[in-house]
GUTOR-758487 format. One record per residue (C-alpha): residue in three letters; z negated, y, x. Coordinates in nm, 2 decimals. Last residue first. Layout:
! GUTOR-758487
+------+--------+--------+--------+
: type :     zz :     yy :     xx :
+------+--------+--------+--------+
:  ALA :      Z :      Y :      X :
...
+------+--------+--------+--------+
END
This chain:
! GUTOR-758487
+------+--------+--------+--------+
: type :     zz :     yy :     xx :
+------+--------+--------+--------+
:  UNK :   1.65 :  -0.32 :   0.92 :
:  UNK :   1.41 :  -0.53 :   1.03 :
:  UNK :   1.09 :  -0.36 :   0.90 :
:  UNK :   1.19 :  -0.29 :   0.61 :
:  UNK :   1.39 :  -0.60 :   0.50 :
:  UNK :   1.07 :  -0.85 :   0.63 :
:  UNK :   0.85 :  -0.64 :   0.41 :
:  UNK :   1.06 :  -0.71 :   0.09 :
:  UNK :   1.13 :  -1.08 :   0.23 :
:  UNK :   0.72 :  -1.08 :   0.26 :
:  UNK :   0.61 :  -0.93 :  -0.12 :
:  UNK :   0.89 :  -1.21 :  -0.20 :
:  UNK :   0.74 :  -1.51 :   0.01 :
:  UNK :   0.42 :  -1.44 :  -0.13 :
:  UNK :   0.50 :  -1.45 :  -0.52 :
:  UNK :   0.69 :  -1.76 :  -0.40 :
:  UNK :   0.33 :  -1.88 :  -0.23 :
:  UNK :   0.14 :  -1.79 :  -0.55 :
:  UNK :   0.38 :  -1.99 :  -0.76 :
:  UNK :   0.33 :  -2.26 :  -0.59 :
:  UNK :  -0.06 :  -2.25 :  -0.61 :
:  UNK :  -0.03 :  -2.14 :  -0.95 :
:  UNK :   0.16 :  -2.48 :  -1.00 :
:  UNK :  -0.09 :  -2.67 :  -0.81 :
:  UNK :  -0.04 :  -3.04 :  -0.68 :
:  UNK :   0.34 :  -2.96 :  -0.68 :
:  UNK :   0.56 :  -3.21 :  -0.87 :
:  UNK :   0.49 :  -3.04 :  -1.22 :
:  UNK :   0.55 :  -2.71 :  -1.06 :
:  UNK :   0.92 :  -2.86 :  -0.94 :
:  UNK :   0.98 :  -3.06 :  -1.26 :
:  UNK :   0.92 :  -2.68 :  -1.47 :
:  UNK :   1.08 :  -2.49 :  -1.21 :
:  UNK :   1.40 :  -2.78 :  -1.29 :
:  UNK :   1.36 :  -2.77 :  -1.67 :
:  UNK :   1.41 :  -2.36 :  -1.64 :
:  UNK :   1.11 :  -2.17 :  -1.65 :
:  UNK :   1.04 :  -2.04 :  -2.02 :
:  UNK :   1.29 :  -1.70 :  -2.15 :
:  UNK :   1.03 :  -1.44 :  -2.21 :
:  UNK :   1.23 :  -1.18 :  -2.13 :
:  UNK :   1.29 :  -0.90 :  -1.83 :
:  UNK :   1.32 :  -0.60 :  -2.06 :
:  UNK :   0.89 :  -0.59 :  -2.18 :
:  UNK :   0.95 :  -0.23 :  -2.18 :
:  UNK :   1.31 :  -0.08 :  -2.11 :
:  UNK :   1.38 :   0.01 :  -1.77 :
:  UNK :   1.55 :  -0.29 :  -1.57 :
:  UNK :   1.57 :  -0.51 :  -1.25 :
:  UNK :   1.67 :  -0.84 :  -1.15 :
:  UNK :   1.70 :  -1.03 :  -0.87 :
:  UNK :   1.94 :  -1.28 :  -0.85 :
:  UNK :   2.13 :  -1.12 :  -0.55 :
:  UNK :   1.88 :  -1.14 :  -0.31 :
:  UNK :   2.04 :  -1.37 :  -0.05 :
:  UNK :   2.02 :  -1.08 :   0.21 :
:  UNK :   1.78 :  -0.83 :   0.11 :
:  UNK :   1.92 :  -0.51 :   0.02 :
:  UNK :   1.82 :  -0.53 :  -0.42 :
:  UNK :   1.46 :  -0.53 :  -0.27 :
:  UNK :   1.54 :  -0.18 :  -0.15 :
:  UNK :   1.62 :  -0.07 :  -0.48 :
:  UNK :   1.32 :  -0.26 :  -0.70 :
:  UNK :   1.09 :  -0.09 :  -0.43 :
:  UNK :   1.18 :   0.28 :  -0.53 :
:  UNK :   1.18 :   0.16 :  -0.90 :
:  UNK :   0.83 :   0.07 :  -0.82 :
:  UNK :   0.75 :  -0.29 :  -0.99 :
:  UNK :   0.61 :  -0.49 :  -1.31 :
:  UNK :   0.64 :  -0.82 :  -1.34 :
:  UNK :   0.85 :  -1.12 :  -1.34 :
:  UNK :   0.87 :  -1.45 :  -1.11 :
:  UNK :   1.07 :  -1.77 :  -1.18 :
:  UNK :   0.99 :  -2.06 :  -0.88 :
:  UNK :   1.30 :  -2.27 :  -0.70 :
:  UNK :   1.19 :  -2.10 :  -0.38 :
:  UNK :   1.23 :  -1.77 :  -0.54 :
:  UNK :   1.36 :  -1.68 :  -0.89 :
:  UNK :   1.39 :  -1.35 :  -1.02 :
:  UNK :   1.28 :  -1.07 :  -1.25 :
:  UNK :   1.21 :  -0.77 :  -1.28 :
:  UNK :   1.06 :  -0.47 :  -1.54 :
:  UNK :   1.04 :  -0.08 :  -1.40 :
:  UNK :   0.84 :   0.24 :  -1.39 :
:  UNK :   0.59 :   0.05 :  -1.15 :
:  UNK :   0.46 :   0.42 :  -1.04 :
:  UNK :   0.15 :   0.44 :  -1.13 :
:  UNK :   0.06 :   0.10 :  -1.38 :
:  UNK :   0.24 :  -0.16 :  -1.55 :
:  UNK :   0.02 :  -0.37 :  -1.84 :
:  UNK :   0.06 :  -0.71 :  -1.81 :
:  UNK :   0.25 :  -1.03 :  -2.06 :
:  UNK :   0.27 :  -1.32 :  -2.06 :
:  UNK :   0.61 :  -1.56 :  -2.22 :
:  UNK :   0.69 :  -1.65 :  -1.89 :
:  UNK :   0.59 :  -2.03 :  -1.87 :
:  UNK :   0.57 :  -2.31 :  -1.64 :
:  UNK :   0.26 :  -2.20 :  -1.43 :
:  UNK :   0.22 :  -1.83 :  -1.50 :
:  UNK :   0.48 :  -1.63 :  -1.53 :
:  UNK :   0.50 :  -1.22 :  -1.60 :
:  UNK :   0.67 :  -1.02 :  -1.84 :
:  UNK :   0.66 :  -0.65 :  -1.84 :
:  UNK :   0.45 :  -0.35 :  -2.04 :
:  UNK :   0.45 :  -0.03 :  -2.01 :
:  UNK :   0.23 :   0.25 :  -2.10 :
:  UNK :   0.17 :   0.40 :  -1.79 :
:  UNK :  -0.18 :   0.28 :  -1.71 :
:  UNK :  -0.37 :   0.48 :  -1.43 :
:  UNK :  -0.42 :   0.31 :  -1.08 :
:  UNK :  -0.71 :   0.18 :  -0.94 :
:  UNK :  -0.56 :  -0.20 :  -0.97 :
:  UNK :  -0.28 :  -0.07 :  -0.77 :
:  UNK :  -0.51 :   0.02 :  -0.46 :
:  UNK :  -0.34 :   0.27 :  -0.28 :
:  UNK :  -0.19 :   0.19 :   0.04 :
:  UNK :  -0.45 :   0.15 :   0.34 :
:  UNK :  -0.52 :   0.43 :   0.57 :
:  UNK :  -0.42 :   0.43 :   0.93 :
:  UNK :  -0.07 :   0.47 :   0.88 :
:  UNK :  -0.05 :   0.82 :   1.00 :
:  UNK :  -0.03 :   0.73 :   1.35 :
:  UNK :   0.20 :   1.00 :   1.39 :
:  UNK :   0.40 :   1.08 :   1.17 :
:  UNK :   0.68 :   0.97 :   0.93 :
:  UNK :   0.50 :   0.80 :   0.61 :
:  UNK :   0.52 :   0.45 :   0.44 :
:  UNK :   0.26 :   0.31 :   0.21 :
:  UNK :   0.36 :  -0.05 :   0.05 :
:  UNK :   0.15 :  -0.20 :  -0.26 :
:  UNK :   0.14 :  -0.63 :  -0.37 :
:  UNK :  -0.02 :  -0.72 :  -0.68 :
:  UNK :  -0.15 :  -1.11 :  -0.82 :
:  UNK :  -0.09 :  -1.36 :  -1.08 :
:  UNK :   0.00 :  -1.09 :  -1.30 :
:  UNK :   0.31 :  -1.01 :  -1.11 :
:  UNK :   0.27 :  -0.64 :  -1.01 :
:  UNK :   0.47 :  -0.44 :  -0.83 :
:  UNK :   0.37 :  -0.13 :  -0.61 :
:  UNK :   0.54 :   0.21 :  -0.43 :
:  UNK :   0.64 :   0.37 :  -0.10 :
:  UNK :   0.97 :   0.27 :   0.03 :
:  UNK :   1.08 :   0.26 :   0.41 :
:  UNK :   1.53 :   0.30 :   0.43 :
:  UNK :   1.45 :   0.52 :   0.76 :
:  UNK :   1.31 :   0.22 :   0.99 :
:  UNK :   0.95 :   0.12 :   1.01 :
:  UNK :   0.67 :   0.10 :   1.24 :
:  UNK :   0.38 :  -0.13 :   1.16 :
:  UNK :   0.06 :  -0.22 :   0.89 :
:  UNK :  -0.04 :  -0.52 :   0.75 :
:  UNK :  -0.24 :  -0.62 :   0.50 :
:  UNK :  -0.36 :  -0.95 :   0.35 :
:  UNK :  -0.60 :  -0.92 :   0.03 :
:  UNK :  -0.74 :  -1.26 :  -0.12 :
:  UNK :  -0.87 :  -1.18 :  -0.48 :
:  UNK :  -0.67 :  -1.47 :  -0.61 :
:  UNK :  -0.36 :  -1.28 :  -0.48 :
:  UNK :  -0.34 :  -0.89 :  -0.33 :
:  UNK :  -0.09 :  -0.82 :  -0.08 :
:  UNK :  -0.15 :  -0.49 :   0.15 :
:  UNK :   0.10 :  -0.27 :   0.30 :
:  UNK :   0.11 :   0.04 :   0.58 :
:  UNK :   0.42 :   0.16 :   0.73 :
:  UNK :   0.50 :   0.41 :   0.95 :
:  UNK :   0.83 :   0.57 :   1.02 :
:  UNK :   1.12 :   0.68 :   1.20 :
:  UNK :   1.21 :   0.30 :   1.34 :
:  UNK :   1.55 :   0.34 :   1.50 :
:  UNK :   1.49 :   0.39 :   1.81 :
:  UNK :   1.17 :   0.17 :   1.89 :
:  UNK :   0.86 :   0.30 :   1.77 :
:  UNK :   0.54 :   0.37 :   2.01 :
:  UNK :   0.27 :   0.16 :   1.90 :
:  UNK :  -0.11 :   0.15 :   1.86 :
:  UNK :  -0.31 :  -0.16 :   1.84 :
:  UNK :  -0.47 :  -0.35 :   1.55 :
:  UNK :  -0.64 :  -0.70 :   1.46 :
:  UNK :  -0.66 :  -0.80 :   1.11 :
:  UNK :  -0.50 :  -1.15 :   1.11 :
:  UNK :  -0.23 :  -1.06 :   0.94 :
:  UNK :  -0.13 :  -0.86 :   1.26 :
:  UNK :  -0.19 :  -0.47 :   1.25 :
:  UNK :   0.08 :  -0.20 :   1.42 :
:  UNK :  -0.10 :   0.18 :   1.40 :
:  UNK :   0.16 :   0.41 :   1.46 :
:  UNK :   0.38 :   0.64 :   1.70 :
:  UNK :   0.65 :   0.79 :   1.71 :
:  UNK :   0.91 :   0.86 :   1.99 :
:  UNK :   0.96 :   1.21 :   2.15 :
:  UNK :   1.28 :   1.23 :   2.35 :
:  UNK :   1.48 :   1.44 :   2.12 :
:  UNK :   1.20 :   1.62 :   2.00 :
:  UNK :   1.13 :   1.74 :   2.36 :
:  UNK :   1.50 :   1.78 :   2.43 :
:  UNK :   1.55 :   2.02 :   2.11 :
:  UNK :   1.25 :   2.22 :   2.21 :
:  UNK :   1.36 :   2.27 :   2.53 :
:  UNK :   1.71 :   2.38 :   2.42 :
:  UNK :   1.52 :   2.64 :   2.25 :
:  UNK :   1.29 :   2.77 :   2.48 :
:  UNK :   1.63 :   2.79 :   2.74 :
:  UNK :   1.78 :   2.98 :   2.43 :
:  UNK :   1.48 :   3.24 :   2.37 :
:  UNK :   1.46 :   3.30 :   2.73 :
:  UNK :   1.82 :   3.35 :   2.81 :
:  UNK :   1.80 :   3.62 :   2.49 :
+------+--------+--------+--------+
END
């Protein structure tokens, strides 16, 4: 019985102590292997997909980590997360590889919202929301809808289930002057689209 205990309590210190371990990439595509800090119980791997231009990433993450993919038309963004060791070595799946689900979401382009794209996997929901003065809508993961709702100064986004839910509505008159005043509307659309896919990332890896 003294031996089954002291194997016991051995186990328990072994796990206690035992931080994990994964694959942390910079955007520039070089990667190294980390142990976690407390806190951070699993790996994450994510890739953002505009104008054919993938970036990925890959790092340790806390608890709150959520796998799943949006979609904004003007380009896709997919997160992977998983809670063993190095087991972020493979890329997320390739949203434009996944199966049609049937519905269908808003999306901007330039200085109007009326488009619409096809949702895919598991991009079960419709948003919407306006970063850096720019409107974007799409298609997303209800699993990264919720976390996206945490960010700090995130208030205005907006998610729901019904198909094509988010509206039509244009960009307001002061998108509109702001894309006219930029020497590339898609341009300045793409960078919001980026700055959202990175707040989202930012959120899970910093909290």
């Amino acid at each position: 019985m003294d031996l089954h205990i002291s194997l016991f309590l051995l186990c328990i210190l072994f796990t206690a102590g035992h931080s994990l371990s994964c694959y942390e990439c910079s955007l520039t595509g070089s990667c190294t292997t980390s142990q976690c800090s407390t806190g951070f119980t699993n790996c994450l791997s994510a890739a953002v997909t505009v104008n054919s231009t993938t970036v990925k990433l890959k790092s340790c993450a806390p608890s709150v980590c959520p796998s799943g993919s949006i979609n904004l038309g003007i380009g896709r963004g997919s997160t992977l997360c998983c809670n063993t060791d190095l087991c972020n070595n493979q890329d997320p799946p390739d949203p434009s590889t996944n199966t049609p689900n049937g519905k269908s979401c808003y999306y901007c382009d330039g200085n109007t919202c009326s488009n619409t794209v096809g949702c895919s996997g598991t991009e079960d929901r419709c948003f919407s929301t306006t970063v850096q003065s720019q409107v974007l809508k799409g298609c997303v993961s209800k699993s990264l809808c919720d976390a996206t709702q945490l960010i700090p100064g995130s208030g205005s986004i907006s998610c729901c289930e019904g198909n094509l839910c988010n509206g039509a509505q244009s960009v307001t008159q002061s998108v509109i002057q702001s894309v006219t005043h930029s020497t590339n509307g898609a341009e300045s659309i793409t960078q919001s689209f980026l700055f959202l896919c990175c707040s989202l990332l930012s959120f899970i890896l910093l909290h």
